[in-house]
N, C-alpha and C positions, 0 to 999 in steps of 0.2 A: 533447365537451369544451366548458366556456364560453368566451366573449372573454376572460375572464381568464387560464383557465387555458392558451388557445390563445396568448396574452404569453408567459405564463413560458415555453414548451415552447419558445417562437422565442428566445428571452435563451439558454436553455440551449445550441440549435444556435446561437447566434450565437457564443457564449462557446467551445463547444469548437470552431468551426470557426476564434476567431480564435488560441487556443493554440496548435493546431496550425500555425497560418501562421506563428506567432510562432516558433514553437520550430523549423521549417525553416528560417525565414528565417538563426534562428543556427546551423543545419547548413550552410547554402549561405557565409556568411559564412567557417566556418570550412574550408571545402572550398575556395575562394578563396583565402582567405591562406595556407593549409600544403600546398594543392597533395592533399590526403587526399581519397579516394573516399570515396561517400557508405558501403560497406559497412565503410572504414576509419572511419569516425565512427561509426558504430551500433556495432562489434566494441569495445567496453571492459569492464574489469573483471568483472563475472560472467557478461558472454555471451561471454566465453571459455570459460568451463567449461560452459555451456549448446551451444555448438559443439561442444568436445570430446565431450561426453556425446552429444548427438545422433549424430557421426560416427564411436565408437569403444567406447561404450560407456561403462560405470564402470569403465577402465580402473587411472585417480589413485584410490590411496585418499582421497585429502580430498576427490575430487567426490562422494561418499557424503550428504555435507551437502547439496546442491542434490536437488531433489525430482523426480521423472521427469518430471509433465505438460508441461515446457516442452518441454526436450529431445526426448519423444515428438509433439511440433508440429513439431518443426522440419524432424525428419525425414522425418516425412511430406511437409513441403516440400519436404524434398531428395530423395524418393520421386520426386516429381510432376515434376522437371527444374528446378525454381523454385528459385531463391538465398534459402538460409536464412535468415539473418538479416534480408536486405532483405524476405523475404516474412511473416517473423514480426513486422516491426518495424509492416508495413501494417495486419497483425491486430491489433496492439497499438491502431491507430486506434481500431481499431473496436469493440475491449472495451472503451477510454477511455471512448466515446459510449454502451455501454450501460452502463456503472458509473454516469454521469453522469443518464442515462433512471432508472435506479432509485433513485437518492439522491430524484429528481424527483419518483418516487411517494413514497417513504417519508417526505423532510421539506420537500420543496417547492423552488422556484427558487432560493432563495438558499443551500439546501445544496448542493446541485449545481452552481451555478454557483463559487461560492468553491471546493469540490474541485478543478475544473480551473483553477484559479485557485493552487492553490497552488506554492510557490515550487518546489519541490520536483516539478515536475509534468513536469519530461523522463523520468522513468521511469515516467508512464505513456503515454508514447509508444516508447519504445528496447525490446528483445527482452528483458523482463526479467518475473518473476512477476506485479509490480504490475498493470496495468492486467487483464490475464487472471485472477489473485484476484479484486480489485475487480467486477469484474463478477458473476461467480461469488456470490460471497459475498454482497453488496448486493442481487443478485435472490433469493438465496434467504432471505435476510435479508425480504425486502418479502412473497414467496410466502409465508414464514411468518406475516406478520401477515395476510394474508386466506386463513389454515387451509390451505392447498395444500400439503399433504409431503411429497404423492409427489414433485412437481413440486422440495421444498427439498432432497429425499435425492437426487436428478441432480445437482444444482446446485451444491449441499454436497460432492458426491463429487471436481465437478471443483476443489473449492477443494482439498480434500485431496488433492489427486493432485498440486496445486502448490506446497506451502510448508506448515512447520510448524504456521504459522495455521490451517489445515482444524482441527485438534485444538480449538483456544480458539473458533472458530465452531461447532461440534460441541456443546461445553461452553454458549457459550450459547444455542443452539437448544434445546438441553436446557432452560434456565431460561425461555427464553420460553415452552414447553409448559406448565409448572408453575403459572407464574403468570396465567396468562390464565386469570381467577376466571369467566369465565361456561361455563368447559366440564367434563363431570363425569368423573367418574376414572377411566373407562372408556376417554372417549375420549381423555384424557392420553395415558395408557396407550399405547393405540392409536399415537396420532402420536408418541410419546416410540420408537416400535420403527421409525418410519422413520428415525432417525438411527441405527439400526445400520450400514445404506448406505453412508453415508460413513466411519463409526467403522472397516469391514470395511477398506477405502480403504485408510485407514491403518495397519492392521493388515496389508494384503498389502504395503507399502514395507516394513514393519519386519522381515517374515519374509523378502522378497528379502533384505535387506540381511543379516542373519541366515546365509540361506544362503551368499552371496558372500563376507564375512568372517567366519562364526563367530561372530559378538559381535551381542548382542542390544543393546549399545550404541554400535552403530557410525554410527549419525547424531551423538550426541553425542561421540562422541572426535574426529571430523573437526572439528566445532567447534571442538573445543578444543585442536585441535595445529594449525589450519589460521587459526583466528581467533581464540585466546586466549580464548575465551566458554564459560567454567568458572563455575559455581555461585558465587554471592558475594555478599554483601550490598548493596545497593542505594549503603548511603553510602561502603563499600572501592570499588564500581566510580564512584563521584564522583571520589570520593581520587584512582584509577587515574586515571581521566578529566580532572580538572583540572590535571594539568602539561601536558598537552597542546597546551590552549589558547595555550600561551604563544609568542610567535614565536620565541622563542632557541631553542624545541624544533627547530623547523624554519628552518633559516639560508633554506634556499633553497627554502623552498616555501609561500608565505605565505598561501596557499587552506587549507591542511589545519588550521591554528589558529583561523581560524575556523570551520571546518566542524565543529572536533569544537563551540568554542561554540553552535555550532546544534543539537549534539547535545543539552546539557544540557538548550539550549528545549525540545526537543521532549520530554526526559522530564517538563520539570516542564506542560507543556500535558495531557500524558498525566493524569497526575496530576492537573490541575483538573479534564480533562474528567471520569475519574472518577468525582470528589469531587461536581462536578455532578448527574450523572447519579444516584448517590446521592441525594442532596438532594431529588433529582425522583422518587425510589422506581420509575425503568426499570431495573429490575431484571437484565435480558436485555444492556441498553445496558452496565450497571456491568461485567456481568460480562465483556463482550466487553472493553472498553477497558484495565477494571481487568488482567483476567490477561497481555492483552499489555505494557503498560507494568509492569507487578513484575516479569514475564520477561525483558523487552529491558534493564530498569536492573539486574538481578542476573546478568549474565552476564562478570563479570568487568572491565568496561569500556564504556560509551556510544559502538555501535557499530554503524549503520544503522537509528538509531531514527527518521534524517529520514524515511526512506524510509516506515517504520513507519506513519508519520502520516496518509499516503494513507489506510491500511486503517481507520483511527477516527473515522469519519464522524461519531456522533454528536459529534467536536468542533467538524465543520464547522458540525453544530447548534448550539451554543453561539454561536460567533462568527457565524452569522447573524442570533440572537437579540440581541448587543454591537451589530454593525454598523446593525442595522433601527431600532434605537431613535429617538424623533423626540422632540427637546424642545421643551419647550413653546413657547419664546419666538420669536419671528422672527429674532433675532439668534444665537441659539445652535441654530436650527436653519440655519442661514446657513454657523455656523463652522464643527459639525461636516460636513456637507456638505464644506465645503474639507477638514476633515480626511482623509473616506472618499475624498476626490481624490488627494490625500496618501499613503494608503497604497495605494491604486492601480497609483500610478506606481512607487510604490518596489517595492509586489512585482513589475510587472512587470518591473523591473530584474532583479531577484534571479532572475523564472524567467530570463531571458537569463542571466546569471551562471552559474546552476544549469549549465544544459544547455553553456554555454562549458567547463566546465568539464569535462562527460564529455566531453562531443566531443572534449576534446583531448587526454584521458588523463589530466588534473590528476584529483585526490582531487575526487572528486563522493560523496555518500552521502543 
């Protein structure tokens, strides 16, 4: 590695090592004031059902929606005599750091660094798919652009063994094969049949679940009886989504009106990154981003698309491309400077915010 690139790798471990201090720091915070163990702050919202699943199986028809790979980690934890949650939450570090390592190869320091940077960044530290995806995916994501398949169909397998997403990273591994114009159609070919791998992946969830309920649509009914995420058009699930916002909806819970406004941001960032990426003919990138965000906004309602945002790195490319910009003048490279200070602090605020928020039970997404 050069002195340059031996910088960015130190920013990157500096940057996730100071997240993580941050984001304990408001676990210790909130273990302090509510008197809550640290396995009572990590235990929220869907690592409930990630517990259940590990410790009893697919009991609940609606945990059908949640995807094995997690639940088959945990257990293995709880195999080993190790506390689940606290010992998945440590993995979750560690998949944080190498999500962040591969963002590193693939678009350089300032992708990786704003990733762990985003507001939104306590679930890839807490027992939940994100940071184990992310990893996953972004390596095999990188492995594919220096021809390595064998290496992207392991990789790719374990995204798909954790979250719907395996299938749209499948879809575009497919398109990056296609398009990578210096190789001949043989060898397309060829690497286009290591993504069976993971395609299989997901094809063996479908048929358990198949056999467990009968219904070859039993990931999507759990959806849609358990979180309203039925088929719909992008601007009926606005409509849905925009009373939401409003506080009168929620007299007494004044986090969740915003959070769904945060939801809206993130569809419409979905949408630029995109829009972008098109622009820029990454054709692999478009499709990745593209299918998740027409997905996530057509599901009846805007509803963990923050979360979402994690997995579309190429946005984190964009806005490192907005943030790096240096204008000409002394003066206006002066201001913005103060601006990039600016927004800094305030996202760091927001991760605190963020993560106060699970920790304490309040609507975090």
């Amino acid at each position: 590695m050069t002195r340059t690139q031996n910088r960015g790798a130190r920013l990157v471990i500096i940057t996730w090592l100071a997240t993580r201090a941050l984001l304990l720091g408001v676990a210790a915070y909130i273990m302090t004031s509510t008197g809550a163990s640290l396995d009572q702050v990590l235990t929220r919202w869907d690592v409930e059902h990630y517990v259940a699943i590990a410790s009893n199986g697919y009991r609940d028809p609606l945990d059908v929606a949640f995807f094995p790979g997690l639940p088959l980690l945990m257990a293995g934890f709880g195999a080993l005599g190790l506390p689940m949650v606290i010992s998945t939450a440590i993995a979750a570090q560690a998949a944080s750091g190498l999500a962040a390592w591969a963002l590193h190869r693939i678009g350089g320091v300032w992708m990786a660094c704003l990733w762990l940077l985003a507001p939104m960044t306590v679930f890839t530290a807490v027992p939940y798919t994100e940071p184990f995806f992310c990893a996953a995916a972004f390596w095999a994501w990188e492995r594919g652009l220096n021809g390595r398949w064998p290496q992207v169909a392991v990789l790719a397998s374990v995204a798909c063994a954790l979250r719907i997403s395996g299938l749209f990273l499948v879809a575009a591994l497919g398109i990056m094969v296609v398009t990578q114009a210096s190789k001949p159609f043989v060898r397309k070919l060829r690497d286009c049949l290591w993504l069976l791998v993971p395609a299989a992946v997901l094809g063996a969830y479908a048929l358990f679940l198949h056999q467990h309920t009968g219904s070859w649509s039993a990931w999507y009914s759990a959806q849609g009886q358990g979180w309203q995420r039925n088929l719909s058009w992008p601007w009926d699930a606005l409509k849905a989504t925009w009373p939401l916002t409003a506080e009168s909806h929620w007299p007494d819970r004044p986090e969740v009106p915003v959070m769904f406004r945060f939801e809206i941001v993130s569809v419409a960032l979905g949408y630029v990154a995109a829009l972008w990426c098109l622009m820029k003919r990454r054709w692999a990138e478009f499709t990745w981003v593209a299918v998740n965000v027409i997905v996530l906004s057509s599901s009846g309602w805007f509803m963990s698309v923050n979360r979402a945002v994690l997995l579309w790195f190429p946005l984190f490319g964009l806005l490192a491309l907005v943030l790096r910009r240096r204008p000409k003048s002394s003066g206006a490279r002066a201001a913005w400077n103060v601006v990039r200070v600016l927004l800094l602090a305030a996202d760091l605020a927001l991760i605190c915010w963020w993560a106060y928020l699970f920790g304490t039970g309040a609507w975090a997404s």
